[in-house]
N, C-alpha and C positions, 0 to 999 in steps of 0.2 A: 103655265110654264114655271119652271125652278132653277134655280141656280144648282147649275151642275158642277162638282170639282173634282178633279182628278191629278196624282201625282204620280210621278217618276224620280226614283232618288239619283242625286248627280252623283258620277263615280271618279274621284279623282285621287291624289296622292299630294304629299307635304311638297315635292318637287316639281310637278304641275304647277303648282302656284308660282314655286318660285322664277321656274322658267318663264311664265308669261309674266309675270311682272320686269322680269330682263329683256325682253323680248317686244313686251305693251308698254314700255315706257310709263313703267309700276303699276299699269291698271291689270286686272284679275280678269284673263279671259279667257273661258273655258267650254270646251266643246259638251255637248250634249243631249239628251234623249228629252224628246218634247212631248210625243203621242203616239202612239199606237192603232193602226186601225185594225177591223176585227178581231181582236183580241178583247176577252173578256178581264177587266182588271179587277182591281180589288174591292171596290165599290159593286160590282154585279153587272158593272154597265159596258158595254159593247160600242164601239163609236164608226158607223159604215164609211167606209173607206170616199162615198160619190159625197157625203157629209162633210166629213174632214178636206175632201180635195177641195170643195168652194167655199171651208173657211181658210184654210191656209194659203188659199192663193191672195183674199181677203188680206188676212196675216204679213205676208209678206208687203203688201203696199205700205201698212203700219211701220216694218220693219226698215221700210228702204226711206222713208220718211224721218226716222230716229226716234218714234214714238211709242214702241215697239218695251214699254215699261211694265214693270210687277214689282209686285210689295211681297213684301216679309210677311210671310203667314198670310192664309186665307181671310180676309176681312165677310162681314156679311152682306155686301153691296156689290150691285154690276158695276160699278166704274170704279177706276184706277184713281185713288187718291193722288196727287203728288207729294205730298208731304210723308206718305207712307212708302214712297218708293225707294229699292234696293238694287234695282239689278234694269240694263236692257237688253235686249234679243238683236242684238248686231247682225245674226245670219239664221236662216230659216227655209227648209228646203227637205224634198221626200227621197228618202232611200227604202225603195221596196216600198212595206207596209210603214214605214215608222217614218215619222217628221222626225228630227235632226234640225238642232240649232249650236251657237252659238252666244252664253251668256258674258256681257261685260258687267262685274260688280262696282255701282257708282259710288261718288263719296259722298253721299248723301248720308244721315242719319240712320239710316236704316240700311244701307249700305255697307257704312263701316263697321254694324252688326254684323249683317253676313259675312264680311272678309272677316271678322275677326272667328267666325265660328268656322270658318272652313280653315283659315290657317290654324286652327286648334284639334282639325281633324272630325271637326261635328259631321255628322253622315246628313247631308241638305240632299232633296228632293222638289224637282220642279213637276208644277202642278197645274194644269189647265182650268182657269176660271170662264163659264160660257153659262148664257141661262136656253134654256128649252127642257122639250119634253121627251118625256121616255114612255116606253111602248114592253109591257112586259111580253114574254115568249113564252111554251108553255112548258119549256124546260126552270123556266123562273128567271130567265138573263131579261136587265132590263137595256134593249136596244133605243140610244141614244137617235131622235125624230128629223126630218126634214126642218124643222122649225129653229134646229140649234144654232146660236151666232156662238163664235170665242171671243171673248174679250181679251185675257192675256193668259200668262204664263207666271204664278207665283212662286217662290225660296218655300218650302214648306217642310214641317220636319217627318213627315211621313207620305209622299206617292202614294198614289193608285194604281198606277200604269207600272208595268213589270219592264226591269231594265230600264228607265230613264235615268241614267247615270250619267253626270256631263262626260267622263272619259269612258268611249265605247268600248277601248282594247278592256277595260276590267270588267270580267261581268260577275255577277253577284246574285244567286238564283232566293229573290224574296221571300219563295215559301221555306226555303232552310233557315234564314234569317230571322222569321217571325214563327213559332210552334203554332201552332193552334191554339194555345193555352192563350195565347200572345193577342190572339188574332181577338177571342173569344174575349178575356177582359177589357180588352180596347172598344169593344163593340157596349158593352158592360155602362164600361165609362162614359162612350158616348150618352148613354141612357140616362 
């Protein structure tokens, strides 16, 4: 098994903020794109929908509990530091193929990073941290295993998952976003 991560960038506006912080009693809370099933995202990976249903039902016990935390940027461990934490998952639930949540930004350390980068317009993407295994196809798509658990949902500054924008009304189609050129030195980078 591997630590599997995946991102969705949150999609919101200067006024979004400001609204829910009038509205949250100044806390930052913003709708949006959590995971995708059957859809291949940018990583190559594919997440079956019977997979994602029994961890997000999982998910959601975390969520209704208020445990329901993620850190700033992908760290390279299964569990959720606290000290590194920025944000919780206040609500969490499927429309169609795609989970649909709800982030509150905490005032944690790492928290007042993210508020301050999203009131600055930073383009944040939430990302699923889960370890298991993947099963390649023989078109080369690697299908996410029976074995997957989700740990959480981490602020990360580039997605995998196409559309995880916290505001659904804005979409924002990733492959015009990122060239291939884009895609191609990133990969580079990683190396």
């Amino acid at each position: 098994m591997k630590l599997l991560r995946e991102w969705i960038a949150l999609d919101y506006t200067p006024s979004m903020i400001t609204e829910s912080r009038e509205k949250n009693g100044g806390k930052i809370m913003l709708p949006c794109i959590l995971q995708k099933a059957h859809l291949k995202n940018q990583n190559g990976r594919i997440y079956p929908k019977e997979v994602l249903i029994r961890e997000v039902e999982n998910y959601i016990k975390v969520v209704q509990e208020s445990r329901a935390l993620g850190e700033l940027d992908h760290p390279e461990t299964s569990t959720v530091a606290l000290d590194r934490a920025s944000h919780i998952i206040r609500e969490s639930y499927w429309e169609g193929d795609t989970v649909r949540g709800v982030v509150e930004v905490l005032p944690t350390p790492k928290g007042l990073i993210l508020a301050q980068l999203l009131e600055a317009g930073v383009r944040i993407g939430m990302s699923s941290r889960g370890i298991g295994s993947t099963e390649q196809t023989n078109e080369g798509t690697d299908v996410v295993q029976d074995d997957y658990g989700l740990i959480c949902f981490d602020a990360v500054s580039e997605p995998s998952t196409p559309g995880a924008f916290i505001n659904e009304n804005i979409k924002i189609d990733s492959k015009r976003m990122y060239t291939k050129s884009d895609r191609i030195w990133r990969a580079l980078n990683d190396i």
